[in-house]
N, C-alpha and C positions, 0 to 999 in steps of 0.2 A: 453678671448680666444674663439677663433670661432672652432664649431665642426660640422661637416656637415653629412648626412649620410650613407656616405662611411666609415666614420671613425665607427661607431657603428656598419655598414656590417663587415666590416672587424674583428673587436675584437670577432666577436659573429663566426664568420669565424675560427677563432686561437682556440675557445675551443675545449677540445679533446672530442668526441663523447661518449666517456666511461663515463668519468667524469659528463654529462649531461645526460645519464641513469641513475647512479648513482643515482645524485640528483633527478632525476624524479621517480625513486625508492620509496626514504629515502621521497618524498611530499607525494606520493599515500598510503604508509605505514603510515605513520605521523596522515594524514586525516583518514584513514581507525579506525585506532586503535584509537588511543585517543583523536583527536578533532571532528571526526565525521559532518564534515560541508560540506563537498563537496566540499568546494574552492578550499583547497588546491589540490585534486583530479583533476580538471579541469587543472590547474596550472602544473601538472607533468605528465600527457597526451601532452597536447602540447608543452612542453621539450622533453618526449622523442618520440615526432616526428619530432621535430626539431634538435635531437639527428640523426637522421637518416636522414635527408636531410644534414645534416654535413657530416656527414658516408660518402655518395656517392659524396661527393664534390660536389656540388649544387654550384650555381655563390653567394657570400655573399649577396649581394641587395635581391635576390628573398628569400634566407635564412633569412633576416629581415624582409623583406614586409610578410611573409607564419606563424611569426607568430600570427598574428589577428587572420587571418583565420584556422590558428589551433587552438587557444584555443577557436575559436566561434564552430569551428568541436567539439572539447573536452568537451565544455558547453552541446551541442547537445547531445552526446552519454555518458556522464557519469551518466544520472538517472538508466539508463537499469545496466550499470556494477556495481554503487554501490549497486543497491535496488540486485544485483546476489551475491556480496559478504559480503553484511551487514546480509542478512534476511535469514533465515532457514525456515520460517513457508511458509504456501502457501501465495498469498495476497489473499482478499476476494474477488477480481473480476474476478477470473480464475473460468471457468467452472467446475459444481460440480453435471455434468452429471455421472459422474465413482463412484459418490457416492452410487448409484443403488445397491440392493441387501448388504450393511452394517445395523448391527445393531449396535442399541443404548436405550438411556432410555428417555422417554418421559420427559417433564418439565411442569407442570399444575400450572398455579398461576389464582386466580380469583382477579374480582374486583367487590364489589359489591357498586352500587354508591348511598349513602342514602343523600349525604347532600342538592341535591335539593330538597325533597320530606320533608327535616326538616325544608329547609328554607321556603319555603312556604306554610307550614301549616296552615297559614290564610287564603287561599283561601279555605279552605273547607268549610268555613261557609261564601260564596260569592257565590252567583247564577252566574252561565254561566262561572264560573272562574275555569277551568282544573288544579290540583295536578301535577307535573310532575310524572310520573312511576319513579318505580325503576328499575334500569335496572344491570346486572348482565353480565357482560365481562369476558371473559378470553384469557388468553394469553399461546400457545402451541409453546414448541419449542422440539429440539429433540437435546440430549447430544450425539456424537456417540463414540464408544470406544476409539478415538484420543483424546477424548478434546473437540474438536470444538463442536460449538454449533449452530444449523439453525434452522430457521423457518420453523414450524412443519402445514402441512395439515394430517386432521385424516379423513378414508371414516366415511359418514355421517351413523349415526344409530348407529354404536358404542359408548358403553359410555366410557368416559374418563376419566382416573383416571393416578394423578402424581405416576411416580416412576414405570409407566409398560415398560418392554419391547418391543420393536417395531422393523421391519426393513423396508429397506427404499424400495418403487416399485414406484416409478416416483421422477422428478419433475416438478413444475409446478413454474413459473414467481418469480425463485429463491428459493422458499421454495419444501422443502422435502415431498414428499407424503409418509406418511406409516403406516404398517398396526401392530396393537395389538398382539404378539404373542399368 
């Protein structure tokens, strides 16, 4: 049997536009909640805008040709509406300029690094042949009363010790300037 594509305009023309809410609903809800994949999201955006070109009686042909180009519109705009309706926290690459003037508690971990200076312990009885130094890192972050946790700059001359109090007077190339109460 030969089907050509007036005959697909057509059927997709007869559904009722409620009933293709609906379903575009019951995908977005579906996706949302318990598969969490985004497909099905993309999938029920471009139903119920093709729900709505039914609505207004649109000519069937362009109501089948419109929907590519809607679920590639759908594809497009559905990171911004799930990442609005999945996530509660901030993302980490939103400005954390309004962080100014919060306090929090310092985080101090050291690292001190010996096992070059064990591996080569035979150069110390080799003429002209340098020990590596020991060298002695550490890593400052700043916990603020939310939770979150960022990269800590402390003004120089201050000693630093885990577990002090701080609050925050700049930032500088992402990390939190701040000062010891």
């Amino acid at each position: 049997m030969y089907m050509d594509v007036d005959y697909f305009a057509q059927a997709l023309a007869n559904f009722d536009p409620w009933w293709m809410i609906a379903l575009a609903l019951v995908l977005v809800l579906v996706d949302w909640a318990l598969i969490q994949t985004e497909a099905l999201m993309t999938v029920g955006i471009a139903i119920f805008f093709a729900a709505l070109l039914n609505a207004v009686d649109v000519a069937p042909i362009i109501q089948l040709w419109s929907l590519p180009i809607l679920a590639f519109i759908a594809y497009s705009v559905q990171r911004p509406i799930y990442s609005r309706l999945a996530s509660k926290e901030k993302p980490p690459y939103e400005p954390i300029d309004n962080e100014v003037g919060s306090e929090g508690t310092l985080i101090v971990r050291y690292n001190r690094s010996t096992a070059a200076s064990h591996y080569f312990k035979y150069k110390e009885n080799i003429k002209l042949e340098n020990v590596p130094e020991e060298t002695v890192d550490f890593v400052c972050k700043v916990s603020l009363e939310d939770g979150r946790v960022f990269p800590a700059i402390i003004q120089e001359g201050v000693p630093v010790k885990d577990g002090s109090s701080v609050t925050v007077i700049g930032v500088q190339n992402g990390a939190l300037i701040v000062k010891q109460l």
